[in-house]
C-alpha positions in Angstrom: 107.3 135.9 206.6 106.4 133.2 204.3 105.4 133.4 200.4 104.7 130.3 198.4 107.4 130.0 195.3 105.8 128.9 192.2 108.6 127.9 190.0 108.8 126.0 186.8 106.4 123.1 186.2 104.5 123.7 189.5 103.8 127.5 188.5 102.3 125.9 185.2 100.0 124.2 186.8 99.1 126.7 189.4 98.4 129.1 186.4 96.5 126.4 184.6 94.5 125.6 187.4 93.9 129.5 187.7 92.5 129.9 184.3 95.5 132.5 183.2 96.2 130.0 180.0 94.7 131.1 177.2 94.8 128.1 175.0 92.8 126.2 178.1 90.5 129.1 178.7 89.7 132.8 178.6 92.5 134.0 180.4 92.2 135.6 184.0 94.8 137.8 184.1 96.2 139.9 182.1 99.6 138.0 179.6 101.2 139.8 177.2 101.8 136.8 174.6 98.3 136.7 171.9 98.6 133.3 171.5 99.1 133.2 167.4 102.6 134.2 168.1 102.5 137.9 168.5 102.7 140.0 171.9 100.9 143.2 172.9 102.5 145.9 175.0 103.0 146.5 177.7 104.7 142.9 178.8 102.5 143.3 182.4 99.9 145.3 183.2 101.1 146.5 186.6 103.8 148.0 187.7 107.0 146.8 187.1 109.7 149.7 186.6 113.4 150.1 185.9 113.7 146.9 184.8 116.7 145.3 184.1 117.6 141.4 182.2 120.5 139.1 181.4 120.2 136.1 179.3 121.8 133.0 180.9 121.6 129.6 178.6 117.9 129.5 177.1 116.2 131.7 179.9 116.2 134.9 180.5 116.1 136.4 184.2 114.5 140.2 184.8 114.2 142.4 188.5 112.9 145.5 189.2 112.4 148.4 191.7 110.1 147.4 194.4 111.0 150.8 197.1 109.5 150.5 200.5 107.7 147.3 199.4 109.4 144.2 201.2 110.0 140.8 200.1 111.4 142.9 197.3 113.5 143.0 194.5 111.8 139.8 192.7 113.6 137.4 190.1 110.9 136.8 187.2 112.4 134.3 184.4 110.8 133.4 180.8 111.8 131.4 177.8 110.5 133.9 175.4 110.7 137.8 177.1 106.6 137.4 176.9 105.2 135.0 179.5 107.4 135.5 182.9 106.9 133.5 186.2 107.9 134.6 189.3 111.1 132.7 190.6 112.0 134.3 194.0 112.5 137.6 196.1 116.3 138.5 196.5 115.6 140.9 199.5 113.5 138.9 201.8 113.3 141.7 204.8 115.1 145.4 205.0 117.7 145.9 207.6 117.4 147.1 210.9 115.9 150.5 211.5 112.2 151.9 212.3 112.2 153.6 208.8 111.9 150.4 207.5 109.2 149.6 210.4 106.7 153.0 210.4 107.9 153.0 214.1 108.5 156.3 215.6 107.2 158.7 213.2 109.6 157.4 210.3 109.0 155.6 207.2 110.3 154.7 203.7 107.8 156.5 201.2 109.9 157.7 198.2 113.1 155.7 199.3 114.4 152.2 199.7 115.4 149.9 197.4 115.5 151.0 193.7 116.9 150.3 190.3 118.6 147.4 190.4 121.0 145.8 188.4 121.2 142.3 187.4 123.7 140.2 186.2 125.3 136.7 185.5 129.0 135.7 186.0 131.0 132.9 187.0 128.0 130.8 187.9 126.4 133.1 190.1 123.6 135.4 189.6 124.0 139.1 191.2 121.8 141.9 192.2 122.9 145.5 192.8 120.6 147.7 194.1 120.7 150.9 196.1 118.9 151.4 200.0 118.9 155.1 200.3 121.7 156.2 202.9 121.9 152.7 203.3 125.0 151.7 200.3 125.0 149.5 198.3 123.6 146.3 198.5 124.6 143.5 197.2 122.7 140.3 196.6 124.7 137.0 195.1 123.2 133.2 194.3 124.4 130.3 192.4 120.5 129.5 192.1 118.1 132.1 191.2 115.5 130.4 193.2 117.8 131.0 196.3 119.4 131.3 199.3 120.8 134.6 198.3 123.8 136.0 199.9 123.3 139.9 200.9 126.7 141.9 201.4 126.7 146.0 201.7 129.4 148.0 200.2 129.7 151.6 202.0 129.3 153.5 198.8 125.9 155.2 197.2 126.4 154.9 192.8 123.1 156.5 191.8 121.3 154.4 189.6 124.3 152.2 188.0 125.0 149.3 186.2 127.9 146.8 186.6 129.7 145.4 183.6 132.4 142.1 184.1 135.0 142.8 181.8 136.3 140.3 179.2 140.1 140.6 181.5 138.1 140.1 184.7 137.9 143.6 186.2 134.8 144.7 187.5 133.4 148.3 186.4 130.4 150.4 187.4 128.8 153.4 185.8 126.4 155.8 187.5 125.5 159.7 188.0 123.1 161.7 185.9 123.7 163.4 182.9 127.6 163.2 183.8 128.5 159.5 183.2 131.0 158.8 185.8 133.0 155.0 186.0 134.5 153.7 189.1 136.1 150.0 189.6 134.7 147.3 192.0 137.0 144.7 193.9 137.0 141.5 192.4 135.3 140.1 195.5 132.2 143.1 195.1 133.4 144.2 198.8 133.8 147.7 197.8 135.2 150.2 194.9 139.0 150.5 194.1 140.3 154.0 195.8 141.4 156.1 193.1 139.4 154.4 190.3 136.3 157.0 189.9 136.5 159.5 186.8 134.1 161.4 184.3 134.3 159.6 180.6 130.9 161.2 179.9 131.1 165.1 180.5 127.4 166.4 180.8 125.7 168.1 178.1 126.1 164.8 175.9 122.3 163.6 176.5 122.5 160.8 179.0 120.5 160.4 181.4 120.3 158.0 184.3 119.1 154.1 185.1 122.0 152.9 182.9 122.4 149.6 181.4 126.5 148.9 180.2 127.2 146.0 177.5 130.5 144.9 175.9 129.2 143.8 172.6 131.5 142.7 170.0 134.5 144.4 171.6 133.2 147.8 171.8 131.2 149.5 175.5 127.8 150.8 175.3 125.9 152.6 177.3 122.1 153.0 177.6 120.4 155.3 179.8 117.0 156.9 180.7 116.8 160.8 180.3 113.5 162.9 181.6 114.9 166.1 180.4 112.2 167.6 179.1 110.1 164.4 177.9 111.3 160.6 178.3 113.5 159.2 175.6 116.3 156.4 175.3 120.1 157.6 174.9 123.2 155.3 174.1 126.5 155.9 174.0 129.4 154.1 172.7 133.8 153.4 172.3 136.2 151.8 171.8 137.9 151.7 175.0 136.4 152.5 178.9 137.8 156.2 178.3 136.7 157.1 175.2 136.3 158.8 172.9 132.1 158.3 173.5 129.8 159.3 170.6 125.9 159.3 171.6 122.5 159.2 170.1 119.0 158.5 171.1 118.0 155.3 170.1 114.2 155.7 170.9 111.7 158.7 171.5 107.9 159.7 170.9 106.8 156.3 171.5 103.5 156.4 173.7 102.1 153.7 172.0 99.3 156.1 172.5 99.0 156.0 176.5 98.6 159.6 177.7 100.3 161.2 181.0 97.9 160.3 184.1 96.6 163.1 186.5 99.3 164.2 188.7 99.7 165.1 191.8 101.3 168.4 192.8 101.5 169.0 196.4 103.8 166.1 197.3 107.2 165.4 196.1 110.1 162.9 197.1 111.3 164.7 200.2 108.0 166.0 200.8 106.6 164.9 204.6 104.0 162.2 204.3 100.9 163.6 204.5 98.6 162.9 207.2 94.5 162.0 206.7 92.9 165.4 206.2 95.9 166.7 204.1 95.1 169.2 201.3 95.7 167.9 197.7 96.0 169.5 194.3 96.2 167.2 191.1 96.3 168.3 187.3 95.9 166.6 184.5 98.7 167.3 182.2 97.9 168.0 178.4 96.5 165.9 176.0 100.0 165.3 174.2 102.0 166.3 176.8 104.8 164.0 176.9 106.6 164.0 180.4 108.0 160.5 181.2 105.9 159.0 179.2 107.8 157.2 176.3 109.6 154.5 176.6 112.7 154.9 179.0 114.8 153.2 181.3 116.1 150.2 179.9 118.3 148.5 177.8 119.2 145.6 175.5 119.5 141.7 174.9 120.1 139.0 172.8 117.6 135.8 172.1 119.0 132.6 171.4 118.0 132.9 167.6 120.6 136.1 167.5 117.3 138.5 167.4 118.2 141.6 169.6 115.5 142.5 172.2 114.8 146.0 174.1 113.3 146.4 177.5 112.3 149.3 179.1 109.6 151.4 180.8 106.6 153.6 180.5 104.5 155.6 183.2 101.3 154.1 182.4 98.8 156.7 184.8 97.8 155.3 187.8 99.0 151.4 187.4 103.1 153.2 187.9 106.1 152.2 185.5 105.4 149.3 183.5 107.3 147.1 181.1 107.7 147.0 177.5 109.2 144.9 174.8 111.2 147.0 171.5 112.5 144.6 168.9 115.8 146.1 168.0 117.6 146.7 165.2 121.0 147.5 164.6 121.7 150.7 162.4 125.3 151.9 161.8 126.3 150.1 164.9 123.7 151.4 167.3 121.0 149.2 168.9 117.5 151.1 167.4 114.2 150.0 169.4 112.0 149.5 166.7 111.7 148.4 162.9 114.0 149.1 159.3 111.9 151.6 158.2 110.7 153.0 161.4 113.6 153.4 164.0 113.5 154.8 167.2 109.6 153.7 167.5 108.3 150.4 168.9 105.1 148.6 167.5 102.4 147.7 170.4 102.2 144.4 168.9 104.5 142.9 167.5 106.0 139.0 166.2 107.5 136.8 169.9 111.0 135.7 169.8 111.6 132.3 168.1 111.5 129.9 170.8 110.5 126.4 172.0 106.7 126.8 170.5 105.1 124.8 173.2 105.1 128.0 175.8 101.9 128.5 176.4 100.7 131.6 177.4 100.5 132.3 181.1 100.7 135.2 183.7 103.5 135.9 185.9 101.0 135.5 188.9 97.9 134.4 190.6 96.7 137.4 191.8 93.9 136.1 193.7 94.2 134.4 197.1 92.0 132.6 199.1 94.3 132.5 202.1 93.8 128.7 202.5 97.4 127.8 201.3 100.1 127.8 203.9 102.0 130.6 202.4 101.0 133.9 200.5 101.2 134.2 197.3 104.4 136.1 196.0 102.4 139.0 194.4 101.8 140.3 197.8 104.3 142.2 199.6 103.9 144.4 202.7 104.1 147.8 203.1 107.7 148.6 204.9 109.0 146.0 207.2 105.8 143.5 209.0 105.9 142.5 212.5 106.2 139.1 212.7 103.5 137.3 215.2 100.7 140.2 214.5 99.9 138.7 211.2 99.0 135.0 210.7 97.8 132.6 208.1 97.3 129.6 211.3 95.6 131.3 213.9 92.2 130.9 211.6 92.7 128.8 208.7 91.4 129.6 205.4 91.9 133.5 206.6 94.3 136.1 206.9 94.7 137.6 210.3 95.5 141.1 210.9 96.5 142.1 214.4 95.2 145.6 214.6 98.4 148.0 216.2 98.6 151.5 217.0 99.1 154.1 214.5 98.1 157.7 213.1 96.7 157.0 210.1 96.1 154.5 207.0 99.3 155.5 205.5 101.5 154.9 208.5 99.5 151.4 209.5 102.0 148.4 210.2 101.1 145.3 208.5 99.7 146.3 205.7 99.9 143.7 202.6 99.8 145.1 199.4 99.5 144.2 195.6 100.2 146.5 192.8 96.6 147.6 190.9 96.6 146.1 187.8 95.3 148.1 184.6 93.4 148.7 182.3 90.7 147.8 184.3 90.0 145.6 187.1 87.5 145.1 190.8 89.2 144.0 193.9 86.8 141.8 196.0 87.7 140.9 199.8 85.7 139.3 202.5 86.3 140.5 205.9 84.9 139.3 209.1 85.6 142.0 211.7 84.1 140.2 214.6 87.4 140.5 216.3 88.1 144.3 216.6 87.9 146.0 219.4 87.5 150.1 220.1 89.4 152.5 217.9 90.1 149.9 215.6 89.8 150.4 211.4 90.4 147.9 209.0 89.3 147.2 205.3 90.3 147.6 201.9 92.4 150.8 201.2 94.6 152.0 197.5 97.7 153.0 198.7 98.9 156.3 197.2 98.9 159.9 198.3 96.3 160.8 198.2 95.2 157.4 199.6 91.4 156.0 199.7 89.8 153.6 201.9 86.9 151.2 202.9 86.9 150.1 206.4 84.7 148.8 209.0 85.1 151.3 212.0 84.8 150.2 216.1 84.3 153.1 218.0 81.8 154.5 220.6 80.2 151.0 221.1 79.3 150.4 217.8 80.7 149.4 214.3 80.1 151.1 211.0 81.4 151.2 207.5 83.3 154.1 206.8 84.7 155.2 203.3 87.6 157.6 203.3 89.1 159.9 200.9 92.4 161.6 201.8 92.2 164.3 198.6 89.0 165.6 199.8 89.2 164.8 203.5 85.6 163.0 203.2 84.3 160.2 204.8 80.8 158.5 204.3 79.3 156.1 206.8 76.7 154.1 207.0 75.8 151.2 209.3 77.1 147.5 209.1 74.5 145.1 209.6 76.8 141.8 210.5 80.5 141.8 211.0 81.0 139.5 207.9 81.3 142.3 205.0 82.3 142.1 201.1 84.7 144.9 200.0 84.9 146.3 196.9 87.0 148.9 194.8 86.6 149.2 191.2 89.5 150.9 188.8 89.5 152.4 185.2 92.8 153.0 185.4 92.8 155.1 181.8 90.6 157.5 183.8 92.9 157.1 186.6 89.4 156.3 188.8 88.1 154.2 191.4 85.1 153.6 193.0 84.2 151.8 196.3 81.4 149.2 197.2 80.3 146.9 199.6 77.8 143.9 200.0 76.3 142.3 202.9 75.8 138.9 201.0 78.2 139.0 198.2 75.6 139.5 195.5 73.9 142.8 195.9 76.6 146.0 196.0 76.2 149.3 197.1 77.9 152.1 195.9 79.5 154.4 198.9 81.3 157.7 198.4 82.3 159.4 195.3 85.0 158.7 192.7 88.1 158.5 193.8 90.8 160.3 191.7 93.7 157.8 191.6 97.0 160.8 190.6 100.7 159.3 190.4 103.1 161.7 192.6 106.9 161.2 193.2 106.5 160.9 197.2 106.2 157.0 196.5 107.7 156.6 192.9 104.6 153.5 192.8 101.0 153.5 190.9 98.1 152.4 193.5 98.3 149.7 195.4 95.9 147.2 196.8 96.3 147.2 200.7 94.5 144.7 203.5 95.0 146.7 206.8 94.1 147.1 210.0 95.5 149.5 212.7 94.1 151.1 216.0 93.5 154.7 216.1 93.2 154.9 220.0 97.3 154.5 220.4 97.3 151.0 221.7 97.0 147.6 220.5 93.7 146.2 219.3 92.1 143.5 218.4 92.3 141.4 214.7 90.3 141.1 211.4 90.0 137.9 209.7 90.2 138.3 205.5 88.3 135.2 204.2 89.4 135.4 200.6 90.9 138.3 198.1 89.4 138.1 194.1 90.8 140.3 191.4 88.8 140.7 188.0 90.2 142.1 185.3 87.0 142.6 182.2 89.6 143.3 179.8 92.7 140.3 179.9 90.7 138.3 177.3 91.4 139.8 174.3 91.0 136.7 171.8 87.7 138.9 170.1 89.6 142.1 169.8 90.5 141.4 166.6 87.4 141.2 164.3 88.7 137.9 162.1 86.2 137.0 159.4 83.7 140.0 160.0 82.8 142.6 157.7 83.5 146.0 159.7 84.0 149.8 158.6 86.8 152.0 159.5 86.3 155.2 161.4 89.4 157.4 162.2 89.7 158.5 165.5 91.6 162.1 164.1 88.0 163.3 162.0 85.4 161.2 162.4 86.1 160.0 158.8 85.1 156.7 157.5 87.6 155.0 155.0 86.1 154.0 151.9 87.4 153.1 148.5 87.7 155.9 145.9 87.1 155.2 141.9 90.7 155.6 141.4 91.7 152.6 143.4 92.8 154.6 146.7 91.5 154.8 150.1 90.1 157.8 151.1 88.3 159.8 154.1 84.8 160.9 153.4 82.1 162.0 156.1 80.1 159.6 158.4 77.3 161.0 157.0 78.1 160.7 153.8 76.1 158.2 151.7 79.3 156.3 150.6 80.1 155.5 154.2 77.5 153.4 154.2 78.3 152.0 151.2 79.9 148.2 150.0 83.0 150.5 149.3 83.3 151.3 152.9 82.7 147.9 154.1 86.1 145.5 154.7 86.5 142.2 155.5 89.6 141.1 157.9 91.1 138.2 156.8 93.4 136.2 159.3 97.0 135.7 157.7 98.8 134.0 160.9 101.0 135.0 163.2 99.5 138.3 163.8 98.4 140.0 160.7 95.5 140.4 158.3 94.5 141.5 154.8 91.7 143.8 154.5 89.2 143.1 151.4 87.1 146.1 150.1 83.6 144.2 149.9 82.6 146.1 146.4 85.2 143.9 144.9 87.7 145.9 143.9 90.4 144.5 145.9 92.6 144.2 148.9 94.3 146.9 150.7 97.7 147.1 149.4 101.1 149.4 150.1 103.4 150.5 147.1 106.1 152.9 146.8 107.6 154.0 150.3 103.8 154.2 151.6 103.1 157.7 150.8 99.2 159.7 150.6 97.6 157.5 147.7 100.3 154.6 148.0 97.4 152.6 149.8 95.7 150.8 146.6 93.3 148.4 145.7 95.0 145.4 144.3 95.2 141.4 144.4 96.2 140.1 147.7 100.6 140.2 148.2 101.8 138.2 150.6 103.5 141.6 152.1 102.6 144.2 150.8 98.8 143.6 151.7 99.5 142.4 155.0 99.2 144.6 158.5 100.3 143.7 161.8 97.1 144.3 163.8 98.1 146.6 167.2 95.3 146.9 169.4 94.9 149.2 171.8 91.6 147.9 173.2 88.4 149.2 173.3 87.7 148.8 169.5 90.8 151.0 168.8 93.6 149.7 166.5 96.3 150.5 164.1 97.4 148.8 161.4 101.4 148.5 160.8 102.1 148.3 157.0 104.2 144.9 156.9 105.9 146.2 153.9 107.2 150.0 155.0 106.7 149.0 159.3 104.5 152.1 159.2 101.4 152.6 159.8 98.2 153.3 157.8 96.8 157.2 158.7 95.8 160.0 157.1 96.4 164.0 157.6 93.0 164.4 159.6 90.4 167.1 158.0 92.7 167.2 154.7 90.6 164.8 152.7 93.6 163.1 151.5 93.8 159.8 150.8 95.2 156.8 153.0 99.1 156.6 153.6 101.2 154.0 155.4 104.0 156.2 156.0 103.2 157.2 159.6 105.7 156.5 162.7 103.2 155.9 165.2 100.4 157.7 166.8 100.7 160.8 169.5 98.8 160.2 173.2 95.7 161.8 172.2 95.4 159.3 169.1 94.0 162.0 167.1 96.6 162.5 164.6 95.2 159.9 161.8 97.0 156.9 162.9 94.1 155.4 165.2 91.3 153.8 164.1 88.0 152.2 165.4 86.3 149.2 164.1 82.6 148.5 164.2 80.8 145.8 162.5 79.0 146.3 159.0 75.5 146.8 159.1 73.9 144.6 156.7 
């Protein structure tokens, strides 16, 4: 197999070239980094989870789980932990074995190659990783752009981490909720007999996914616990065997993302079910945690000393994202989040200080016209490909898709795949399927379980278009006119939605089926996915579509006029319905929408731009700008002359015409106690999932 490596300068120009700069144009996909020196959460909008990052020099270097997904386990580097480009894949095929191949019945779904572990030493850059009842694998380079070496040590360490010790011994931790240490070779070729032993009993509040440090002489620990809602634990000692104290450094923080619909009726080491299978989904309740907040990470340090947390969220149906926490040190523990506000994480926050001139940029092009000689690296196949029944020469400017036997969608071979990418986004391919022959199916499918597809169908001497939907075993078809057909799949991925379309000429689409209900399960441990496939359903091989080009639009990665900069708007809170308007007193307080004063100059603000992020609001019947004193508390929110802190908010958008605003001078944010009637605060640690508690707000321009 064969994927292009943009790296450096050239993966510049291939993003400038794509549009994905926002200081050249609006950007095309979606990049963290604001562009006035500020980044939003989360760092990508598709799934990137259990992440783990080393510094080396003035880069830093991040890889995460990619399961039964192959190339896998992909090397991303940035400057600033905002704008990432895609270096190389460490694992470029899975070992022998028709798991990894869908061949005879087996597969990979809910195993493979998870977790990972990344770090720098001596030169060389390593990558631990776990392939169920496979060891563990162990990937080495002196470049990160490759040739990686690939060595297997006979030993399964559930979700570790490796530290290099200061005297040159080698140590792992792994296990859940017991912390348990064993010591690696020198040469990585396997663990020292006799080294293993507890130095965390359980019942201390770790987790798993950890992340081990030596920082200033002293170990630390940080882990991922579940149990019962996602949060961030860290422990810490003086020497490898303790004594170990613990705390959580982060919890609540769900940045206002609920949990997604879930689905109930298939678990990791549940059989994969076949087309027709019954399927029961939920969705969980509106502040219903689960694994929501930020989890499964850990820590590093930016060239400018700043200290920088990563982890991730389940974000619905895009999967397990990425998220940057500034951190701050408290009593000797790493905090994500602010003085003033520790343990929660701002959704927009100031970028590290770094070489200025990083423009921002996407980690990929997303789109592919299949005219290059290589694919681009966000695609990767689903399981193990058979080389010679896919081809990007045998028609050029296409991908070819040799169509082979198989039961179902799920269990196709050569399927390529990209993760879905959030909030929203279409998925356009052209397929010409003048080359299939009977009992062949190919299209445009979302991988998940349940999965959905849109396929042109060659069976009892003629072809149709058939959509298929796994959850309700329905299937719609209607006549294909030509063999050249436009495929379409459209995703709200807050809704956790898709719906399918197609086109004969590209211009007019038709809607076919119903809504597709896009649930995250733990058979997979991925959100949707994007899959090209073809397979015969007759039990032989077939014949071959030809994809002409694959487009990805996502209406929501240009978010340069989210903020309303200059305009006159009024404030509704999402908690009431209230409208903030200026009382007599000099506060800010909630009265009705329908009351007369909501429609008054005293509920009228204009937002000034202050740089780098944050604003000052002006009343506009003149009695001045907003303005935090005290500690922040009900009535602390006056109208004053402008500070140059305390009237200045960090701006967090949440899209949509939602927002908070973090109090620069507390790191709190602006809210109210909804239906009490008192007035404004900026004393609040952050909002809950439903956004209802008086923290959210929604802006609308001022009628005159």
């Amino acid at each position: 197999m064969v994927f292009a490596r943009p790296f450096g300068l050239a993966c510049l120009l291939m993003l400038l070239l794509a549009g994905g700069v926002s200081a050249v144009a609006a950007p095309a996909s979606w990049t963290a980094d604001n562009g006035n020196g500020t980044y939003t959460n989360p760092i990508f909008y598709d799934e990137f989870s259990d992440p783990d990052l080393v510094r080396v020099d003035d880069w830093f270097y991040m890889t995460g789980t990619t399961m039964h997904a192959v190339p896998g386990l992909p090397l991303l580097r940035s400057r600033d932990l905002v704008n990432w480009e895609f270096v190389s894949y460490a694992l470029t095929e899975f070992p022998p074995g028709p798991e990894y191949r869908l061949e005879d019945g087996k597969d990979l779904y809910g195993q493979g190659i998870w977790a990972p572990v990344l770090r720098y030493h001596d030169g060389r850059f390593h990558v631990f990783a776990n392939i169920n009842e496979r060891g563990l694998h162990v990937f080495t380079a002196s470049d990160p752009a490759g040739p990686w070496d690939h060595t297997v040590i006979d030993r399964n360490l559930h979700d570790l981490s490796v530290l290099f010790d200061d005297d040159g011994r080698v140590w792992a931790v792994f296990n859940y909720n017991e912390v348990r240490l064993v010591e690696l070779k020198p040469d990585l070729s396997g663990v020292v007999e006799g080294s293993e032993r507890v130095i965390i009993p359980a019942g201390n509040g770790m987790g798993e996914g950890h992340h081990f440090y030596k920082i200033d002489g002293r170990y630390y620990i940080i882990s991922a616990n579940y149990a019962p809602v996602g949060r961030m634990q860290a422990a810490r000692a003086d020497r490898l065997d303790g004594p170990w104290e613990t705390v959580a450094i982060s919890a609540s923080e769900s940045m206002g993302f609920q949990r997604g619909w879930w689905e109930d009726s298939v678990g990791q080491r549940s059989p994969v079910p076949a087309d027709g299978a019954s399927f029961s989904s939920h969705k969980p309740a509106d502040n219903a945690l689960g694994a929501v907040p930020l989890h499964q990470g850990g820590i590093v340090q930016a060239p400018d000393g700043s200290w920088w947390g990563f982890s991730m969220m389940d974000l619905k149906s895009v999967g397990r994202t990425t998220f940057l926490s500034p951190v701050t040190w408290h009593d000797g523990w790493p905090y994500f989040g602010l003085p003033g506000n520790l343990g929660r994480t701002p959704r927009t926050w100031t970028k590290p200080v770094v070489d200025p001139r990083i423009r921002p940029h996407a980690p990929y092009v997303r789109s592919d016209a299949f005219s290059a000689p290589r694919l681009q690296p966000v695609w990767q196949w689903n399981h193990q490909p058979l080389d010679g029944k896919w081809s990007l020469r045998e028609r050029p400017g296409h991908l070819r898709l040799h169509a082979l036997p198989a039961e179902g969608f799920l269990h196709a071979r050569n399927s390529l795949t990209q993760r879905v990418v959030g909030p929203e986004a279409t998925a356009t391919v052209v397929l010409d399927a003048s080359g299939l022959q009977p009992g062949d199916v190919a299209g445009l499918g979302l991988l998940n379980m349940p999965a959905a597809w849109l396929a042109v169908v060659q069976e009892d001497g003629r072809r149709v278009l058939r959509w298929y939907s796994q959850a309700q075993d329905r299937r719609v078809e209607v006549p294909l006119p030509r063999a050249r057909v436009h495929l379409r799949v459209r995703g709200d991925h807050d809704e956790d939605l898709a719906w399918f379309s197609w086109s004969a000429d590209g211009r007019r689409f038709h809607d076919i089926g119903e809504p597709v209900r896009l649930p995250y399960q733990l058979k997979t441990f991925q959100g949707s996915r994007y899959a090209l496939f073809a397979y015969n359903s007759a039990g032989r091989e077939g014949g071959y579509a030809d994809f002409d080009r694959f487009d990805l639009h996502e209406p929501l990665a240009d978010r340069s006029r989210n903020i309303p900069l200059g305009k006159v708007v009024r404030l509704e809170n999402l908690g009431d319905g209230s409208v903030a308007a200026v009382h007599p007193l000099g506060v800010v307080q909630p009265v009705a929408a329908d009351d007369g004063k909501a429609r008054s100059p005293s509920a009228r603000f204009r937002v000034h731009d202050r740089g780098n992020g944050q604003v000052a609001l002006e009343a506009m019947d003149g009695s001045g700008f907003l303005t935090v004193v005290g500690i922040g508390l009900s009535a602390d929110v006056r109208l004053l002359p402008e500070h140059p802190v305390d009237s200045r908010f960090m701006w967090q958008d949440l899209l949509r015409g939602q927002f908070m605003l973090l109090s620069m001078k507390t790191h709190r944010y602006l809210g109210i106690l909804p239906g009490s009637g008192e007035p404004y605060a900026a004393d609040r640690p952050g909002t809950r999932p439903d956004r209802r508690d008086g923290t959210v707000l929604a802006w609308k321009l001022a009628e005159d």
